[in-house]
VMD Tcl script that builds the backbone (N, CA, C; Angstrom):
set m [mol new atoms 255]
animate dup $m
set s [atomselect $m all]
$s set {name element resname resid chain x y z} {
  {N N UNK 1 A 70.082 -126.942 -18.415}
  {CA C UNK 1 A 70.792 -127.335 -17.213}
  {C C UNK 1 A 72.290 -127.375 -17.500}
  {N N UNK 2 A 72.763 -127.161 -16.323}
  {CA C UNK 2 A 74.556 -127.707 -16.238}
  {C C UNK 2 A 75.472 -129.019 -17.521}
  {N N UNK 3 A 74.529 -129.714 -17.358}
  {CA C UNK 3 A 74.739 -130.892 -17.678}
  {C C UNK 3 A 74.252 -130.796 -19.175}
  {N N UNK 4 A 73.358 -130.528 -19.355}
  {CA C UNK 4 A 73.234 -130.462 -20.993}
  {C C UNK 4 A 74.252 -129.254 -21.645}
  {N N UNK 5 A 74.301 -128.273 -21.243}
  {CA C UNK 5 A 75.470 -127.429 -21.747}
  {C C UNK 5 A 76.936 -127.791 -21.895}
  {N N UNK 6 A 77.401 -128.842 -20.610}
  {CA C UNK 6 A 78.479 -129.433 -20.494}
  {C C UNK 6 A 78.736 -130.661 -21.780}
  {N N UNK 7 A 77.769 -131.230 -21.858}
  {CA C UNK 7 A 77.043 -132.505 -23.129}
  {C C UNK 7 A 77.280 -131.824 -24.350}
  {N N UNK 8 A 76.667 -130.308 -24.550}
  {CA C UNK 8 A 76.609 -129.810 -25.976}
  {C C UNK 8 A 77.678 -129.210 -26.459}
  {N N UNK 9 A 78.918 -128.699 -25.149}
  {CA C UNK 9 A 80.142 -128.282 -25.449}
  {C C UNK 9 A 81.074 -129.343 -25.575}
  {N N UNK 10 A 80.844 -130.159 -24.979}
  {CA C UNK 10 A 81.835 -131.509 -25.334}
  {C C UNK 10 A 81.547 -132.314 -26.464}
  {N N UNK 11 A 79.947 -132.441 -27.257}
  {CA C UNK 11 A 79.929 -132.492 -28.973}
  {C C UNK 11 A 80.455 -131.622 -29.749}
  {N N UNK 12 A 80.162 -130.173 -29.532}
  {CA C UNK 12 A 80.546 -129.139 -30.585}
  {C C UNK 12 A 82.456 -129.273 -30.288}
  {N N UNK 13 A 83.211 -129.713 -29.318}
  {CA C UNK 13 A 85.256 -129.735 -29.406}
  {C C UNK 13 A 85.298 -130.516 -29.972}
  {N N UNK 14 A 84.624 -131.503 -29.949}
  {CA C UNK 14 A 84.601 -132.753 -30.992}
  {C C UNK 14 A 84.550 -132.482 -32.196}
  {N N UNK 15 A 83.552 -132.198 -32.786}
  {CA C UNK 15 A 83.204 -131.882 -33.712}
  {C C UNK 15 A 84.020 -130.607 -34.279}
  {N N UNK 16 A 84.648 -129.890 -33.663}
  {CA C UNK 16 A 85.537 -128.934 -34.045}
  {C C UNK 16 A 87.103 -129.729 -34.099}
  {N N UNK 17 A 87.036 -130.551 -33.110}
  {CA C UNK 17 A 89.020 -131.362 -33.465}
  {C C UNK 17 A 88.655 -132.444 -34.448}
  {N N UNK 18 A 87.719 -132.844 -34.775}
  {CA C UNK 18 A 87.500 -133.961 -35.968}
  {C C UNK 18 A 87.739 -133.094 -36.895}
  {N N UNK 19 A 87.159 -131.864 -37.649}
  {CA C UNK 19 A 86.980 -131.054 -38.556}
  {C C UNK 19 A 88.537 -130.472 -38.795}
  {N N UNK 20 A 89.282 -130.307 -37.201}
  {CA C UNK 20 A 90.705 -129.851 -37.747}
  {C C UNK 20 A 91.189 -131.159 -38.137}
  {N N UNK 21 A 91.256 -132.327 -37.637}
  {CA C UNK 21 A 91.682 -133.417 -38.292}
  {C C UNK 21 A 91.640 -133.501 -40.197}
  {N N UNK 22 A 90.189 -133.491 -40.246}
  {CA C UNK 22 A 90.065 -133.599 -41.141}
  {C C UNK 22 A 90.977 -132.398 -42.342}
  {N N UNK 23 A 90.705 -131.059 -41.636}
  {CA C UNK 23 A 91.813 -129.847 -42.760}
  {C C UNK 23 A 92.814 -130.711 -42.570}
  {N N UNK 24 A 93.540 -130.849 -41.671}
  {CA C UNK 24 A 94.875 -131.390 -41.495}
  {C C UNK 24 A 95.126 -132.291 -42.395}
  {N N UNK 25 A 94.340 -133.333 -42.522}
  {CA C UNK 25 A 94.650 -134.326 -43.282}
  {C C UNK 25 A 94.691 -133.564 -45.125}
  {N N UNK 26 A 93.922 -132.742 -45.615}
  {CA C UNK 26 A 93.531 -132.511 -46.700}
  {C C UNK 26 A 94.894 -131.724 -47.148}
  {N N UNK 27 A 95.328 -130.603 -46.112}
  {CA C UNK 27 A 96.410 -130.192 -46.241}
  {C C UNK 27 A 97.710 -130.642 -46.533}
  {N N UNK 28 A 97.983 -131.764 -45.650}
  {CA C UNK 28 A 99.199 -132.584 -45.902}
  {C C UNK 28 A 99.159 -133.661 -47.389}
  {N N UNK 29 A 97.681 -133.448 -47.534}
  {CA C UNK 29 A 97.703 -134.233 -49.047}
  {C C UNK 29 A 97.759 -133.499 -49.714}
  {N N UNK 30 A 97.733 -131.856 -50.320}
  {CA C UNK 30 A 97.771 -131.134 -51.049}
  {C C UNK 30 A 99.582 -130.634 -50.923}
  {N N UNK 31 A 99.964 -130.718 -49.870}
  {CA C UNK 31 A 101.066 -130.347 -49.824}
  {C C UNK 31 A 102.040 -131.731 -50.484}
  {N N UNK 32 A 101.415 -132.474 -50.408}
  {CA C UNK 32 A 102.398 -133.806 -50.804}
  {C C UNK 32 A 102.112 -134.223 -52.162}
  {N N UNK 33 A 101.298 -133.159 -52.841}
  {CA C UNK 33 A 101.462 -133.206 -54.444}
  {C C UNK 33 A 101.788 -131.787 -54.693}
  {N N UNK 34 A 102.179 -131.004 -53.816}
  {CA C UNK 34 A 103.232 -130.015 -54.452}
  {C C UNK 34 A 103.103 -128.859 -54.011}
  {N N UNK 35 A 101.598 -128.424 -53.636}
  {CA C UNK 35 A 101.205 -127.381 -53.599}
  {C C UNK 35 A 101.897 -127.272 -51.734}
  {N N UNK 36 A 102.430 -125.733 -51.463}
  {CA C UNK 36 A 102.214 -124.912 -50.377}
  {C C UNK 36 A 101.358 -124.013 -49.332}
  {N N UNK 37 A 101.684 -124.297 -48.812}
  {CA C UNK 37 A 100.119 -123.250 -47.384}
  {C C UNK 37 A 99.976 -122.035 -47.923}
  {N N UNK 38 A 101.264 -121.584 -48.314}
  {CA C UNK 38 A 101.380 -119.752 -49.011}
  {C C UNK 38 A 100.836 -119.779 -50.250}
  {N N UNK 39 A 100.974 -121.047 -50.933}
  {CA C UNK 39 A 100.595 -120.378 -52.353}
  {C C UNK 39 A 99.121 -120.891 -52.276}
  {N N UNK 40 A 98.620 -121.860 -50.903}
  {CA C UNK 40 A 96.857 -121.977 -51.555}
  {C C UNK 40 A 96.851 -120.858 -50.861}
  {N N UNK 41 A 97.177 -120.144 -49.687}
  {CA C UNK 41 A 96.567 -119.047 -48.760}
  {C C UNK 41 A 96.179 -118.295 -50.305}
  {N N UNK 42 A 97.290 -117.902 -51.092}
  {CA C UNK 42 A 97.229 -116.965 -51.983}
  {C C UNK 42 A 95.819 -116.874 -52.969}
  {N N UNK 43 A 95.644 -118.125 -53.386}
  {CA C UNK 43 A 94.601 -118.539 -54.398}
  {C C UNK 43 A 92.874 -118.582 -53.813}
  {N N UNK 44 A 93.252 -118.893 -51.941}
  {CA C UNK 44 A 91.907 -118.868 -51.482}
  {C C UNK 44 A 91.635 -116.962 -51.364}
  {N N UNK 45 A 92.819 -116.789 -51.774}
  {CA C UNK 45 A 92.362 -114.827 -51.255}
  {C C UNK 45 A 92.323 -114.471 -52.638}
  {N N UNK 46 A 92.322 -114.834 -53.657}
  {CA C UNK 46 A 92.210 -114.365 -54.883}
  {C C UNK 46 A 90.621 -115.284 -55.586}
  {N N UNK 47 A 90.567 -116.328 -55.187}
  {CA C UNK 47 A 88.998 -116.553 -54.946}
  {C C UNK 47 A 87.694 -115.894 -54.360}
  {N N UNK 48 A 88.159 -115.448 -53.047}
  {CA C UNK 48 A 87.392 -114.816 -52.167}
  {C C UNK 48 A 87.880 -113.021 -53.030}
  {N N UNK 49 A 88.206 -112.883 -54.000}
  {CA C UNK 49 A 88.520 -111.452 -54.539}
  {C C UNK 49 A 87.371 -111.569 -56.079}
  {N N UNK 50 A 87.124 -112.903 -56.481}
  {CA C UNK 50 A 86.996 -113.055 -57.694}
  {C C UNK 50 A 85.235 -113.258 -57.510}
  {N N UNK 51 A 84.920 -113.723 -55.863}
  {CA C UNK 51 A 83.594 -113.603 -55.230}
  {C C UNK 51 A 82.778 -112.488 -55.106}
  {N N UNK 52 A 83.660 -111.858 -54.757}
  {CA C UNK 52 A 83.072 -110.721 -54.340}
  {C C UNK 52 A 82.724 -110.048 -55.869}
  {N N UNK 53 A 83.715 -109.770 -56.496}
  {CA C UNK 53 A 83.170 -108.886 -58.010}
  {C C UNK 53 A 82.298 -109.690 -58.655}
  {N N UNK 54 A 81.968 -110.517 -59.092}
  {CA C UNK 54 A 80.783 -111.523 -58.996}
  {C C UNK 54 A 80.125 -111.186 -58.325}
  {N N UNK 55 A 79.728 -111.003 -57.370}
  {CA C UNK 55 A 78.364 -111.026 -56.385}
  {C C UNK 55 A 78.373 -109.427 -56.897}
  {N N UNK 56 A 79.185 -108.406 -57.134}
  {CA C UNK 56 A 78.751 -107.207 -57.110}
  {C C UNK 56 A 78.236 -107.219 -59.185}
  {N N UNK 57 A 78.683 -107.919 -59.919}
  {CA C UNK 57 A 78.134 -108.469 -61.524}
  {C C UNK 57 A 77.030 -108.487 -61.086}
  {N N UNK 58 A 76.237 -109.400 -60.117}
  {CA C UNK 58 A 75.405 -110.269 -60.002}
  {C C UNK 58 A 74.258 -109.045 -59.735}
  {N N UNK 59 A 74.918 -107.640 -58.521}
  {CA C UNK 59 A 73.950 -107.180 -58.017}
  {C C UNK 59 A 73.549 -105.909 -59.062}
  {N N UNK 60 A 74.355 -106.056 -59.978}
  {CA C UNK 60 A 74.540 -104.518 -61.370}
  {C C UNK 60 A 73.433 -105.706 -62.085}
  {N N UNK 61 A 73.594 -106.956 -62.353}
  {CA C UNK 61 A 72.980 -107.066 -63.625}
  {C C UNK 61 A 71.021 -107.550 -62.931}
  {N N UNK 62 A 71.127 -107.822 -61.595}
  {CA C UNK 62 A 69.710 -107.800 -60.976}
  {C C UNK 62 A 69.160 -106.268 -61.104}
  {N N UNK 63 A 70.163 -105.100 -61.071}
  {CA C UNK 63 A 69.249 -103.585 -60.921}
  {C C UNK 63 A 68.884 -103.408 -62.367}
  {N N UNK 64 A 70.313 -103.733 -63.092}
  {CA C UNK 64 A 69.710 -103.360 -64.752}
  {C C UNK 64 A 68.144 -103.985 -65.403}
  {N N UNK 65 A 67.903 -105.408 -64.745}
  {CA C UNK 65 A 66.846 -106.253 -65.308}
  {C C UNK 65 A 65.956 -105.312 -64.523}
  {N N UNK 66 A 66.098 -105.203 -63.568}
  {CA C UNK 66 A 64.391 -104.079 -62.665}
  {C C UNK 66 A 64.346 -102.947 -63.372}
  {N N UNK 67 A 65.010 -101.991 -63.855}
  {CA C UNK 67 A 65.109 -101.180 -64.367}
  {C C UNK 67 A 64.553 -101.114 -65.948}
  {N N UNK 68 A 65.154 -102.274 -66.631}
  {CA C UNK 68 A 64.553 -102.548 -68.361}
  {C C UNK 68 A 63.026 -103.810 -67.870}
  {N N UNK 69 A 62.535 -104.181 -66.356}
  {CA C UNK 69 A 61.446 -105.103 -66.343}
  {C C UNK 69 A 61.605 -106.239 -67.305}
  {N N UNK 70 A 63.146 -106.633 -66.812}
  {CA C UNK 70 A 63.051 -108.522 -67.478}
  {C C UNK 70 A 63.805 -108.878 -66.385}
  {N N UNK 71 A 64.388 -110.212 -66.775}
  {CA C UNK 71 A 64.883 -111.259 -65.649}
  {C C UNK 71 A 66.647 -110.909 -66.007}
  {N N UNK 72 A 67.596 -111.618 -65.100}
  {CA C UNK 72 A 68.301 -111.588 -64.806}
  {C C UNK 72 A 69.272 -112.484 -65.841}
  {N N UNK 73 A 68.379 -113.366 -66.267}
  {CA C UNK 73 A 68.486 -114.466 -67.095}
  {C C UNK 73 A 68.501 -114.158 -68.960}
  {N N UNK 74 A 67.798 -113.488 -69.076}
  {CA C UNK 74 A 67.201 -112.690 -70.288}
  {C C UNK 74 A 68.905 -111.824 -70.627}
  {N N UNK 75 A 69.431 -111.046 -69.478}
  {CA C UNK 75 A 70.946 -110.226 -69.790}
  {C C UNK 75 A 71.364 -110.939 -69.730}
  {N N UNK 76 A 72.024 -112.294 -69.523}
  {CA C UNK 76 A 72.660 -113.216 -69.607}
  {C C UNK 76 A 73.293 -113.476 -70.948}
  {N N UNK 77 A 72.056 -113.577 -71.750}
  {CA C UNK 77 A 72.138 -113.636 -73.134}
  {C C UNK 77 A 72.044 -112.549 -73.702}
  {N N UNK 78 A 71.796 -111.667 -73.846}
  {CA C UNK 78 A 71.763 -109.808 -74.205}
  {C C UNK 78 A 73.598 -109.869 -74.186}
  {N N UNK 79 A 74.127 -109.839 -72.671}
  {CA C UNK 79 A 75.452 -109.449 -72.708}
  {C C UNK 79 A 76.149 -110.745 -73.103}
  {N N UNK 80 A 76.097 -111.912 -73.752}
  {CA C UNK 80 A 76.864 -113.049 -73.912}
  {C C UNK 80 A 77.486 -113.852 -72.989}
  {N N UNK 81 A 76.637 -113.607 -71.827}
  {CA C UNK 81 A 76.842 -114.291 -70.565}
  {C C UNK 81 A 76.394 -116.260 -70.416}
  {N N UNK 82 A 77.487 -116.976 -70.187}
  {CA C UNK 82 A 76.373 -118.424 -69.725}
  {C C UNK 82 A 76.032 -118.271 -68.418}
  {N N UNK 83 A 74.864 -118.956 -68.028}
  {CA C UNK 83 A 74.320 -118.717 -66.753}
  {C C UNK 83 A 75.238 -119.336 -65.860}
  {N N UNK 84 A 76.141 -120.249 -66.223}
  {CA C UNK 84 A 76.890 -120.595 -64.772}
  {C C UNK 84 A 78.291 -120.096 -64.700}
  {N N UNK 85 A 78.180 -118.547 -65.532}
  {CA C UNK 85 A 79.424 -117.796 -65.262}
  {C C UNK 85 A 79.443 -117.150 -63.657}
}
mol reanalyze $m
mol bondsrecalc $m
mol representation Tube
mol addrep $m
C-alpha cells in the first residue's frame, strides 16, 4: 500500500542521513589528526587496486590447485604464502 511504501522510504532517508552523519563525523575526526579527503580518497583507490590483484592471486592460485587436485591451502605453503595474506 501507499502508506507502507511512504513508512519504508521515510526509514531507509533516515537511515541513509544517520549513516552520512555518521561518515561525517569519522571524517572530521580523521581530518583532525592530520589526514586529508585527497590523500584518504588516494589510499581508498590504492586499496580497492591492491583488492582486486588479490582476488585475481586468489583466482590463479584456486585454478592451479584444480589443475595439480589439492586445496588452495596446500599452495599457500608450496609458494610461502600465510593464509591471511
Amino acid at each position: 500500500s501507499l502508506k507502507l511504501l511512504k513508512l519504508t522510504l521515510r526509514r531507509r532517508w533516515q537511515s541513509c542521513r544517520k549513516k552520512k552523519e555518521q561518515l561525517d563525523l569519522e571524517i572530521a575526526q580523521l581530518e583532525a589528526e592530520g589526514y586529508r579527503v585527497e590523500e584518504l580518497e588516494h589510499h581508498i583507490d590504492k586499496l580497492h587496486e591492491y583488492n582486486d590483484i588479490k582476488d585475481i592471486g586468489q583466482s590463479l592460485l584456486g585454478r592451479i590447485a584444480a589443475l595439480r587436485g589439492t586445496t588452495t591451502r596446500d599452495l599457500y605453503s608450496h609458494f610461502g604464502l600465510e593464509l591471511d595474506d
